[in-house]
N, C-alpha and C positions, 0 to 999 in steps of 0.2 A: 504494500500500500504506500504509494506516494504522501508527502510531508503535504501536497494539497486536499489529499483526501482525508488524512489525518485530521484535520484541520477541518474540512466540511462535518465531520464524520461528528467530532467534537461540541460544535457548532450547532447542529441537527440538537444531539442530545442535549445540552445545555440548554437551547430553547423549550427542551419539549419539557426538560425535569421544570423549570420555573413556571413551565403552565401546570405542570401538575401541584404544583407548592401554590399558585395563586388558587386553585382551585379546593384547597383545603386537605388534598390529600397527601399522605402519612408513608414517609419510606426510611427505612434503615441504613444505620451510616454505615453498616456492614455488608450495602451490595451497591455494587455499579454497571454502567454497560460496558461489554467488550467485544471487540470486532473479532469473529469466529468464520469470516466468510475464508480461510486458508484453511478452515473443519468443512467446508461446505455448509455452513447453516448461516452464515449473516449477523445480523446484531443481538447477541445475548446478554445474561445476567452473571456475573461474577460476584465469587464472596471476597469481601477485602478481607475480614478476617474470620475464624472460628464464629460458625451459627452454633446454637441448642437447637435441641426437636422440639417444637412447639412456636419459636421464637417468632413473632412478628417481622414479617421483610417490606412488607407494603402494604395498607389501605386506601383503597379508591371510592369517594364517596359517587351514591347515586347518582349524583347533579349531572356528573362529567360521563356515564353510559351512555354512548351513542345506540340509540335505537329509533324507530317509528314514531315511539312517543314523545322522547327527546328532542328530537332534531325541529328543526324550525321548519321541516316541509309540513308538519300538522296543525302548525297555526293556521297554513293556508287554508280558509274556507271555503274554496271550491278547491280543493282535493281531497280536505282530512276525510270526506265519507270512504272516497273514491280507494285510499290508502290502507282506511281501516279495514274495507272489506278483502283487499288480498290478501293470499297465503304463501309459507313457505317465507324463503328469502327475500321475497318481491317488496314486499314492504322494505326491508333495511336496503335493499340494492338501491331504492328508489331514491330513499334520503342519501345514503351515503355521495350517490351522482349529484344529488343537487346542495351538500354539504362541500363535500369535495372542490368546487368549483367558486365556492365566495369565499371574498380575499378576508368580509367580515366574519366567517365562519367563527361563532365556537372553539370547531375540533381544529383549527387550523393548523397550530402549532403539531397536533397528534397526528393529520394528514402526512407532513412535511417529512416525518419519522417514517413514516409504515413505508415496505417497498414499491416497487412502479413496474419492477418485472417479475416474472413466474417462471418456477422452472416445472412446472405442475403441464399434464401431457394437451391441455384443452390451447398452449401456446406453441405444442410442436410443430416441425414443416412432415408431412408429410413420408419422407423418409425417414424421420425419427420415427414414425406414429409406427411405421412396419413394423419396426424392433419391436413391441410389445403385441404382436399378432400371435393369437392364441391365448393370449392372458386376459380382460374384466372391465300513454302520456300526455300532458297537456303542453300543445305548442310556446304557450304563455310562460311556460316556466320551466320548461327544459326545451333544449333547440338543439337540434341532429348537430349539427357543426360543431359546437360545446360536448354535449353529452353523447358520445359515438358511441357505436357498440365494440370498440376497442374498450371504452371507461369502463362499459359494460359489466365487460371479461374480468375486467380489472376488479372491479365491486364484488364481482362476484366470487371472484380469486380469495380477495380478503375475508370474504362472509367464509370461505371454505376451508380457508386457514387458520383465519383468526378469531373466529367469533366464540360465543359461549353461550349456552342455552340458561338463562335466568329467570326465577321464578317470580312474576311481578307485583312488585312491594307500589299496594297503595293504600297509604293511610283511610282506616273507615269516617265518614263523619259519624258525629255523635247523635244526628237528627235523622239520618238517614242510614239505619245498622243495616238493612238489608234492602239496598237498591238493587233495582231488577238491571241497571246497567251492568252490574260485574258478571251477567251472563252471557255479554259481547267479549269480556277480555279473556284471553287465548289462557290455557294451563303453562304455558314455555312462551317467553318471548325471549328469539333470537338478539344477541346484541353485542355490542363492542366493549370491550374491555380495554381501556388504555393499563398502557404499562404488564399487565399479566398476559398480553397476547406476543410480551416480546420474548418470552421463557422459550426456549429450544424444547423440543423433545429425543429422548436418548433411550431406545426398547432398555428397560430394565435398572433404569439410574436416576428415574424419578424420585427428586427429597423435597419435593414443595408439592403444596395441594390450594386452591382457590376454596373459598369456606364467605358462605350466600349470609349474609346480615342483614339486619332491617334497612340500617341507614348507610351499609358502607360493603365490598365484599374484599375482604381479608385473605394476600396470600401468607405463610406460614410456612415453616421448615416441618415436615414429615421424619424427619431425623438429621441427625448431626452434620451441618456441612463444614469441612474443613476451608481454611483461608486458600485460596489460588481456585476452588475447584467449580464449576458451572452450576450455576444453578436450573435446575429441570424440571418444569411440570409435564406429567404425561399427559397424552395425548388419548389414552386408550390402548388396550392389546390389540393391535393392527398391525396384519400383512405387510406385506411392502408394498402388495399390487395397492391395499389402500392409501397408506405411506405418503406414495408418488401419485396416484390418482389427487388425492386433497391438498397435498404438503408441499409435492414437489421435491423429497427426497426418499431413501431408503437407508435401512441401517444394513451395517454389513452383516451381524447375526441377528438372527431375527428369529424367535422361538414360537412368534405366533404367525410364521407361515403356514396357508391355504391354498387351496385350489380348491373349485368348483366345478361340479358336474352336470349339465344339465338335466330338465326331466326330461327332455328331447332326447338326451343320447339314452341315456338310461331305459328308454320306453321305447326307444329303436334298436336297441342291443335285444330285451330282453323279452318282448311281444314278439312270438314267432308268427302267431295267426291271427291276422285280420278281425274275426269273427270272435264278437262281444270286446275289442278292445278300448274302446269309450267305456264301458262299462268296467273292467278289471281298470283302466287305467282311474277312473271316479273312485273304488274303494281304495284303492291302493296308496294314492295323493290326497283323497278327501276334495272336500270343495276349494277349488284354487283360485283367485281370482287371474283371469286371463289365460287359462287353462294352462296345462302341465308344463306348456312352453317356456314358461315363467318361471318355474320352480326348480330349485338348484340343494343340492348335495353340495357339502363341505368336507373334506378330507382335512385336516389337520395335518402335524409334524408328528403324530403318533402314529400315525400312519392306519388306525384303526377306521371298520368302515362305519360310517355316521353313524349314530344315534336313532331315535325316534326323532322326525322332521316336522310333519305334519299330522292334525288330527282327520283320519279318518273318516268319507261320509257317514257310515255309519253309526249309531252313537252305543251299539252297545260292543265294538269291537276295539278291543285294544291300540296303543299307538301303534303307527307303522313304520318300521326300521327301513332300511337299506333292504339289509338281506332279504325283509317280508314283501317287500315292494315287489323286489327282482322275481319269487315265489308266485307271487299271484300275477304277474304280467307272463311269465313262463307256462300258466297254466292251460292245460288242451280245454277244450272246448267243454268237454267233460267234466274234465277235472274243476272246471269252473263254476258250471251251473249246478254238480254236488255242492259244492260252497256254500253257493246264493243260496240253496233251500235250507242246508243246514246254518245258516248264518254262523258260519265259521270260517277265521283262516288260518294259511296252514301255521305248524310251527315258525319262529323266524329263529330256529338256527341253521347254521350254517352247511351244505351240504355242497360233495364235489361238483353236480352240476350249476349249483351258485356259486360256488368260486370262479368256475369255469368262464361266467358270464361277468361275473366282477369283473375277471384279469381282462376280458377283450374290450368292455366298457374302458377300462383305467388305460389300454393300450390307446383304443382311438383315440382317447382323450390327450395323450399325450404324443400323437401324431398331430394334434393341431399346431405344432407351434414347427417352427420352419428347421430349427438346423439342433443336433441332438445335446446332451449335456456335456460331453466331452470336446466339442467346439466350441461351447459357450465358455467354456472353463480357462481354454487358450483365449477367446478373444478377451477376457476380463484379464487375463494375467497381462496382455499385449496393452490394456488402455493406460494409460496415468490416471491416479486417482483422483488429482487434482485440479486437470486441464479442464476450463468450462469447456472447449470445442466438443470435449466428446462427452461432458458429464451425462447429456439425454441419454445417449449410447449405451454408458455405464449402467446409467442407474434401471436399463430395461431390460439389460443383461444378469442385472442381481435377480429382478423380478424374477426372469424364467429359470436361474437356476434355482431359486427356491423352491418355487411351485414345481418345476419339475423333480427336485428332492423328497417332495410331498407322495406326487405320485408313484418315484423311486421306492420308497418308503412301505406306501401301503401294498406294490407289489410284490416285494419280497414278501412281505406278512403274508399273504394270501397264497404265491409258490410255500412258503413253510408251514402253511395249515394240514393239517392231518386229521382226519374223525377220528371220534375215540374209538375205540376196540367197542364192540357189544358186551355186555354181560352177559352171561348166559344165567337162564334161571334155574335155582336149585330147585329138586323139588321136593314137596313136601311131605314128612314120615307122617306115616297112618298114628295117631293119635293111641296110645293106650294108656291105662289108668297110671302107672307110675308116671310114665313122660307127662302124662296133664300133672299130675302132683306135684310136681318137678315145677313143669311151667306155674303153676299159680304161686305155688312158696315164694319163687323168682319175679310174681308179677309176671308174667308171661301172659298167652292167650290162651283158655283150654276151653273146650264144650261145657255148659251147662246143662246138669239134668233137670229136667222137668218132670216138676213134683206132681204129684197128681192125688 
């Protein structure tokens, strides 16, 4: 970093910490910001010196949340209906576009701070986007030339990075305990966190947490941070494909790698016959919205096959696993419509011809991606870690070798399955008076005589 960016860089944060001090809120003289973009991740949080677990590092009063309600786009009376009624992001994207762009902004100072590029895949050029194949208004007040849908991207970038889901604190009046307005305001309002949205995420190094107050939200050490070392709040147990899909980065281990299966592949593998397949595929996925095409399988780093997913249409039959799915989509025609009368399905354990059907499922699945893990592995050794030219490259090459480690993973488990041996059954001695005498003194089972 250049002694001019040094300098910007300095500059930037000075302005931003004096708006947060004008604005009443509370930071600790034992953390600062540090330039981390030679880590790949940008402007972080640093301990000056030894934290305690518990220790206060910052509070941010309400005033200063940039949200829908906040921002000065709801004063507007011809839009605040127009604003209140959308959902999702739309609302903050909306303010943020029209926050963003006045010089008497508010948030001005906290605009100046947050970044202007993404390394998030919704910015890539199109030979980047390959790498990851096979992986997951009113004229009056905003003006296309101002507000482009580059800003857009941009607003939107930030809501996907940066925001926080908060529970809205609004004082009851004392005359009015129970107005029928608070059945307009949402459970979760999405919103901006100055200052707590500048914390890095690290899979597994998290020692700070955000903690939801009446009048202020509080971040805090989670345990002991030592002086020199980053301060972290996580993000959540996320993949890398999520990672990079929201964040814009991957971590190099990553313990909560997935891959996804579809219900499409899964119902293409394992539906041999045509006939009643609407019908085995409805119990087997249960009621889906936008049918099975929708519906996706999660493999994990345990490599074991999913869990129960979905509840079943029917409501006196058990959840339905993986293996029960495959079971009743395998099922002949016959074997089906026994079922339906006995409103039963089959076991869901595991048997050879369902492994058999797992392993070819988990093959296609891992023919979707272009070049195999032992290429992927040279080209990561070949990139620099550190060069943006090829970080997109990089970080879509960690992707696939994880998820491809995932489904590495669960295929070996599936080749190393074995059924148990059978028991065989013993069978049972003819019952005489000693042996019953025997069994009852012991609590055993013997015949009762009936008295007469």
């Amino acid at each position: 970093m250049s002694a001019s960016s040094d300098s910007s860089f300095e500059a930037t944060n000075t302005r931003f910490l004096q708006w947060l001090h004008d604005h009443s809120a509370t930071i600790s003289s034992k953390i600062a910001f540090k330039n981390y973009s030679n880590e790949g991740a940008g402007r972080g949080v640093v301990a000056l010196e030894d934290i305690e677990e518990g220790e206060l590092l910052f509070a941010i009063p309400r005033s200063i949340l940039l949200s829908q309600y906040t921002s000065d786009l709801s004063k507007i009376e011809s839009v605040r209906a127009e604003l209140n009624s959308l959902k999702g992001w739309n609302p903050l994207i909306l303010s943020m576009l029209y926050e963003s762009q006045r010089e008497d902004s508010k948030w001005k100072p906290y605009f100046e701070i947050l970044p202007k590029s993404f390394s998030t895949p919704i910015f890539w050029s199109d030979e980047d986007l390959r790498e990851l194949e096979g992986t997951s208004a009113h004229p009056d007040i905003f003006s296309p030339t101002i507000h482009t849908l580059s800003l857009f991207h941009t607003c939107g970038s930030l809501i996907m990075a940066y925001s926080f889901e908060d529970e809205p604190y609004l004082p009851s009046s004392p005359s009015e305990p129970d107005s029928d307005s608070d059945s307009d305001i949402p459970n979760v309002v999405i919103t901006m966190v100055p200052l707590a949205d500048m914390l890095n995420h690290r899979t597994g190094h998290n020692n700070a947490r955000l903690f939801y107050e009446p009048e202020q939200l509080e971040m805090r050490a989670t345990k002991a941070i030592a002086t020199g070392t980053q301060v972290y709040n996580t993000y959540g147990d996320r993949p890398n494909s999520d990672l990079l899909r929201r964040y814009g980065f991957v971590d190099e281990v990553n313990d909560h790698d997935s891959v996804e299966i579809s219900g499409e592949l899964v119902v293409e593998v394992s539906c041999g016959e045509e006939e009643a397949k609407e019908q085995k595929v409805g119990i087997g996925l249960g009621v889906v919205e936008g049918g099975y095409e929708s519906s996706y399988f999660v493999f994990d780093t345990t490599g074991d096959t999913p869990p129960a997913l979905i509840v079943t249409a029917l409501p006196t039959l058990p959840l339905c696993s993986g293996i029960l799915l495959v079971k009743v989509l395998a099922m002949s025609a016959t074997e089906f419509g026994a079922s339906q009368r006995s409103a039963t399905l089959p076991k869901s354990d595991m048997t050879p011809a369902v492994r058999d059907m797992l392993l070819e499922i988990l093959q296609r699945r891992m023919a979707t991606y272009r070049i195999s893990v032992e290429d992927d592995v040279a080209i990561l050794a070949a990139l620099p870690a550190s060069d943006p030219a090829t970080l997109n490259r990089r970080n879509a090459v960690m992707v696939r070798l994880g998820e491809k480690r995932v489904l590495n993973r669960a295929v070996v488990k599936l080749r190393a399955w074995e059924p148990e041996p059978k028991r065989r059954k013993e069978k049972r001695q003819a019952w005489s008076g000693n042996a019953g005498k025997e069994g009852r003194e012991k609590g055993g089972e013997g015949k009762k005589r009936k008295v007469v």
